[in-house]
FIKOLZA-1660 file (N, C-alpha, C; in steps of 0.1 Angstrom, whole numbers, plus 5000, padded with zeros to 4 digits):
% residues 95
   i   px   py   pz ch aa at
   1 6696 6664 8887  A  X  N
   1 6701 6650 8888  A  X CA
   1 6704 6644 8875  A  X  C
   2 6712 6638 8874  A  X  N
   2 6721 6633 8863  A  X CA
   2 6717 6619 8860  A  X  C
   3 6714 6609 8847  A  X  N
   3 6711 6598 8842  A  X CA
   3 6720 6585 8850  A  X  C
   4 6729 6589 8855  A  X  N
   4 6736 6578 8861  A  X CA
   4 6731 6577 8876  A  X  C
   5 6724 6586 8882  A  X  N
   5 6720 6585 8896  A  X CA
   5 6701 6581 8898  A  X  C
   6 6695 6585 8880  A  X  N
   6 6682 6578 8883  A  X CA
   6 6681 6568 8878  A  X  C
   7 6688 6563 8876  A  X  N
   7 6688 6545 8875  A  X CA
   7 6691 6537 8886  A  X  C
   8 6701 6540 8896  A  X  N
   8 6704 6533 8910  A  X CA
   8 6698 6531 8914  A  X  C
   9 6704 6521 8924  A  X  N
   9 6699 6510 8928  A  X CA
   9 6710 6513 8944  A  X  C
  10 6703 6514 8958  A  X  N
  10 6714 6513 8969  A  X CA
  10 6712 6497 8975  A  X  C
  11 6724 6494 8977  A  X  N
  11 6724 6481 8988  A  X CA
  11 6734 6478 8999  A  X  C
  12 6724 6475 9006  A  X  N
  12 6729 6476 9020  A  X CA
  12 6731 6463 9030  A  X  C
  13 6741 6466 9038  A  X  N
  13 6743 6448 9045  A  X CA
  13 6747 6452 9055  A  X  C
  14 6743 6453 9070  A  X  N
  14 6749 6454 9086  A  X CA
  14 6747 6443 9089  A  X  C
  15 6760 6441 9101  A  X  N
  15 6759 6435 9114  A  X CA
  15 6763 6441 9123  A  X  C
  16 6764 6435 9135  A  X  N
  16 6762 6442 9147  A  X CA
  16 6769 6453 9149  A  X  C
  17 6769 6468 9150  A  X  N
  17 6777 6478 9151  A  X CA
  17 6784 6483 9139  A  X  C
  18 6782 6478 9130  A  X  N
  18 6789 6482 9118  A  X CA
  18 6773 6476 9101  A  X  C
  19 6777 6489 9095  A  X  N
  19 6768 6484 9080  A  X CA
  19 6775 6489 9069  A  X  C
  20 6779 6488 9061  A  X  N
  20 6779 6488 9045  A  X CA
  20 6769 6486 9037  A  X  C
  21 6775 6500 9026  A  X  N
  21 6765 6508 9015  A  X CA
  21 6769 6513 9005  A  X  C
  22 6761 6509 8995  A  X  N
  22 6770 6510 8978  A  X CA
  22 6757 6516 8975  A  X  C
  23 6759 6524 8961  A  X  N
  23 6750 6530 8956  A  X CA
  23 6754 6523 8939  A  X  C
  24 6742 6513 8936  A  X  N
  24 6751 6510 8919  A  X CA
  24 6740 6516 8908  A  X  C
  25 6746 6526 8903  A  X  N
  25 6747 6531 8893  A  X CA
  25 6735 6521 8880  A  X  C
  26 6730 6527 8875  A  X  N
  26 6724 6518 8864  A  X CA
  26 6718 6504 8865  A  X  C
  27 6712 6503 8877  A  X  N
  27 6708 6486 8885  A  X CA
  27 6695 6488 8879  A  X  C
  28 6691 6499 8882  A  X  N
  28 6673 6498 8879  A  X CA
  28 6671 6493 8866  A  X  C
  29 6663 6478 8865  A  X  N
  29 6658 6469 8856  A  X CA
  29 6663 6457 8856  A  X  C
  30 6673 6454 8869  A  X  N
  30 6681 6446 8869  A  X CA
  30 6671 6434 8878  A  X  C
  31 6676 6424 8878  A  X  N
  31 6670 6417 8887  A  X CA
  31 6676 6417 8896  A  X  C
  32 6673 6413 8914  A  X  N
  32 6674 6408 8926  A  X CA
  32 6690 6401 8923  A  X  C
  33 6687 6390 8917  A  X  N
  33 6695 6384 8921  A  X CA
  33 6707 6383 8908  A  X  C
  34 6705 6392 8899  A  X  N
  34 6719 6394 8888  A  X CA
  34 6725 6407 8893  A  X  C
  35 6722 6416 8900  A  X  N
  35 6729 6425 8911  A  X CA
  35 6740 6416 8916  A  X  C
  36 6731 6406 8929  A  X  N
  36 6741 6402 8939  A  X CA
  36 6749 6393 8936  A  X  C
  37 6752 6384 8920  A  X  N
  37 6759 6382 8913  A  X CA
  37 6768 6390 8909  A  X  C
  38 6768 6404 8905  A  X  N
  38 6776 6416 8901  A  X CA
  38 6781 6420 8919  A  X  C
  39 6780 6421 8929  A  X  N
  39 6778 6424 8942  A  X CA
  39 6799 6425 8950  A  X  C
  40 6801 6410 8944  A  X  N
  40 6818 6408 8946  A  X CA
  40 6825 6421 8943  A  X  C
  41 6822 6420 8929  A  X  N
  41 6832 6430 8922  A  X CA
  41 6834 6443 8924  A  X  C
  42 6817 6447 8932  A  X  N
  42 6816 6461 8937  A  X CA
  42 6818 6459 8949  A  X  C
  43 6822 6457 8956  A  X  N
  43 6820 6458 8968  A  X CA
  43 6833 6446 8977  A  X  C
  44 6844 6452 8972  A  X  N
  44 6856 6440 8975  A  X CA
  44 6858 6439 8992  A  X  C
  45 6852 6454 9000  A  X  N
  45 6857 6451 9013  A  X CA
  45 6850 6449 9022  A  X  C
  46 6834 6445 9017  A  X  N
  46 6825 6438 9025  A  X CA
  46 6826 6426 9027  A  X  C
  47 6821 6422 9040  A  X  N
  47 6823 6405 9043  A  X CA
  47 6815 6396 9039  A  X  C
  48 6826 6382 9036  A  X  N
  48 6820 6376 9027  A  X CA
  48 6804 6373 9031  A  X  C
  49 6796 6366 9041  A  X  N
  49 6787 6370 9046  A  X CA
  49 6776 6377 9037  A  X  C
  50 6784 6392 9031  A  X  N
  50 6770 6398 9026  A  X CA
  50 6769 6390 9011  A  X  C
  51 6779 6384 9003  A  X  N
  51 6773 6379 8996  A  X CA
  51 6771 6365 8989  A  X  C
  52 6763 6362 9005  A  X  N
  52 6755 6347 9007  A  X CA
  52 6742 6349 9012  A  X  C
  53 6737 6362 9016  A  X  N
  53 6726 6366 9023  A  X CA
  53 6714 6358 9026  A  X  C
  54 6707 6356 9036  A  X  N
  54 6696 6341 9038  A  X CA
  54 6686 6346 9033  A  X  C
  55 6684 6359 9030  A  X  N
  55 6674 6364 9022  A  X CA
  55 6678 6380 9014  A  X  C
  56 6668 6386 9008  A  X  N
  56 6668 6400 9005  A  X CA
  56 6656 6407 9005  A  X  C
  57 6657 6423 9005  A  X  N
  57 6648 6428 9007  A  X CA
  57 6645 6437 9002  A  X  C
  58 6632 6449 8995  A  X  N
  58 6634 6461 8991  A  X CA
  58 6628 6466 9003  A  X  C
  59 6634 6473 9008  A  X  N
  59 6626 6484 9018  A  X CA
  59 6617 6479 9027  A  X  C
  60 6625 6464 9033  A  X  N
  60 6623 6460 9045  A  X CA
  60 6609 6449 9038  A  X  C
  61 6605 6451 9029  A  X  N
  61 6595 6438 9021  A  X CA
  61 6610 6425 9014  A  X  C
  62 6605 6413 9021  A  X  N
  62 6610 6400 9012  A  X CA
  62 6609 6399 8999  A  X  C
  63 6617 6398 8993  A  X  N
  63 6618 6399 8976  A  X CA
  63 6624 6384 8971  A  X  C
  64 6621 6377 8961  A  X  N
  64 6629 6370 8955  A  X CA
  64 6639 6371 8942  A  X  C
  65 6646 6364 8941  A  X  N
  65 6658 6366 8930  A  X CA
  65 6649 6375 8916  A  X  C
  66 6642 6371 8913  A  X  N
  66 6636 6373 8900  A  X CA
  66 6630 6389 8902  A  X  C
  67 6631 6394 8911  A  X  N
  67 6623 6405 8909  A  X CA
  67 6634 6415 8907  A  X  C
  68 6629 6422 8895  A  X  N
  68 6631 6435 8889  A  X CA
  68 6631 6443 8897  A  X  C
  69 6643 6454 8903  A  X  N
  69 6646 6464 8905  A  X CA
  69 6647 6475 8900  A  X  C
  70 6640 6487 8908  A  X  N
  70 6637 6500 8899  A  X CA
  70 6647 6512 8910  A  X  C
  71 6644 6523 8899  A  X  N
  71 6654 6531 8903  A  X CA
  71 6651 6538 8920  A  X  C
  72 6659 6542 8927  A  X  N
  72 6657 6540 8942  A  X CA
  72 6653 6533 8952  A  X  C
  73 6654 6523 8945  A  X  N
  73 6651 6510 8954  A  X CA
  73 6667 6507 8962  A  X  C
  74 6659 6506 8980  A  X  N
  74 6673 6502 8988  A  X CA
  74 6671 6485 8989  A  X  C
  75 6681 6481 8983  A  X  N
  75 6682 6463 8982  A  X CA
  75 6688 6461 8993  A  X  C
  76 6678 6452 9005  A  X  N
  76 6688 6450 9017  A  X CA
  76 6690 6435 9015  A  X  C
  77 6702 6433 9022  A  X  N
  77 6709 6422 9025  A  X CA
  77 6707 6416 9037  A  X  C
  78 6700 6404 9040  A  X  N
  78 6695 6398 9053  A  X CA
  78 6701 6388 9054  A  X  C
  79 6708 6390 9072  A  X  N
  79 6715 6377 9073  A  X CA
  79 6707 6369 9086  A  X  C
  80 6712 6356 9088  A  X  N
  80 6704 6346 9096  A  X CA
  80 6707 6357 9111  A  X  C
  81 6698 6356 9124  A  X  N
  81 6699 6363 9136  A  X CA
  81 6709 6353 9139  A  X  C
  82 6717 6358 9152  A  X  N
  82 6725 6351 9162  A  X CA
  82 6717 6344 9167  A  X  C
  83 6703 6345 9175  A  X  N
  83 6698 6344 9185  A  X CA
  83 6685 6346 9180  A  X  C
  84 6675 6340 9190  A  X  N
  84 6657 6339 9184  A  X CA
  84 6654 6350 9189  A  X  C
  85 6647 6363 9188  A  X  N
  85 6649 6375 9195  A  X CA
  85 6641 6373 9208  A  X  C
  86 6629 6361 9202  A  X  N
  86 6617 6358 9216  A  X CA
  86 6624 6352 9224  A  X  C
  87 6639 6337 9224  A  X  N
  87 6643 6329 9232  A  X CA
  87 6651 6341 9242  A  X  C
  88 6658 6352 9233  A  X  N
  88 6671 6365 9242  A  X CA
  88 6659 6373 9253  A  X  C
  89 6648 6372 9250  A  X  N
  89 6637 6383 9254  A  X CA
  89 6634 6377 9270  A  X  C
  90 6627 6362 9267  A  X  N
  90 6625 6353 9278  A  X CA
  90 6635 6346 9288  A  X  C
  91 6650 6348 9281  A  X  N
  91 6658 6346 9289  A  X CA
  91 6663 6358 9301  A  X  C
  92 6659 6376 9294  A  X  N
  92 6666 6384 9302  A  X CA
  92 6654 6384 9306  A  X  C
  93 6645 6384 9304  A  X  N
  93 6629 6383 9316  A  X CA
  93 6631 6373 9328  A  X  C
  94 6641 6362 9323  A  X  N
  94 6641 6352 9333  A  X CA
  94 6650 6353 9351  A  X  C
  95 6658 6364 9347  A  X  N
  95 6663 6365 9355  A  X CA
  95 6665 6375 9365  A  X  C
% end
């Protein structure tokens, strides 16, 4: 494994039926949130969407801007739900 792949950093952003995935190079020590500031420039044909994200995550844990990113860390991208998953639940129960 080569110096430019143990410093990465992956980040990821789905919606419904479709996700996008970048692997960036040299992120590890980066923070949270100077990534998804750099995020545009890599990633021109993702929607805009992914970078306004209502939160982020490493590996499915809540993270804030300030936290330091290490090398293999998957930075996910979290967007608001459509729908309250309990209101969709109780409604197809309802009927």
């Amino acid at each position: 494994m080569d110096d430019a792949t143990t410093d990465s950093v992956e980040v990821i952003y789905a919606e419904a039926g479709r996700a996008w995935r970048i692997n960036v190079p040299d992120a590890a020590g980066a923070s949270a949130g100077a990534l998804l500031q750099r995020l545009p420039g890599m990633a021109p044909g993702w929607p805009e969407a992914a970078f306004k994200p209502v939160a982020v995550a490493v590996f499915g844990r809540e993270i804030g801007p300030d936290t330091v990113l290490r090398a293999g860390d998957r930075l996910e991208l979290l967007r608001a739900l459509p729908t309250d998953p309990k209101l969709a639940r109780r409604a197809r129960a309802g009927r």
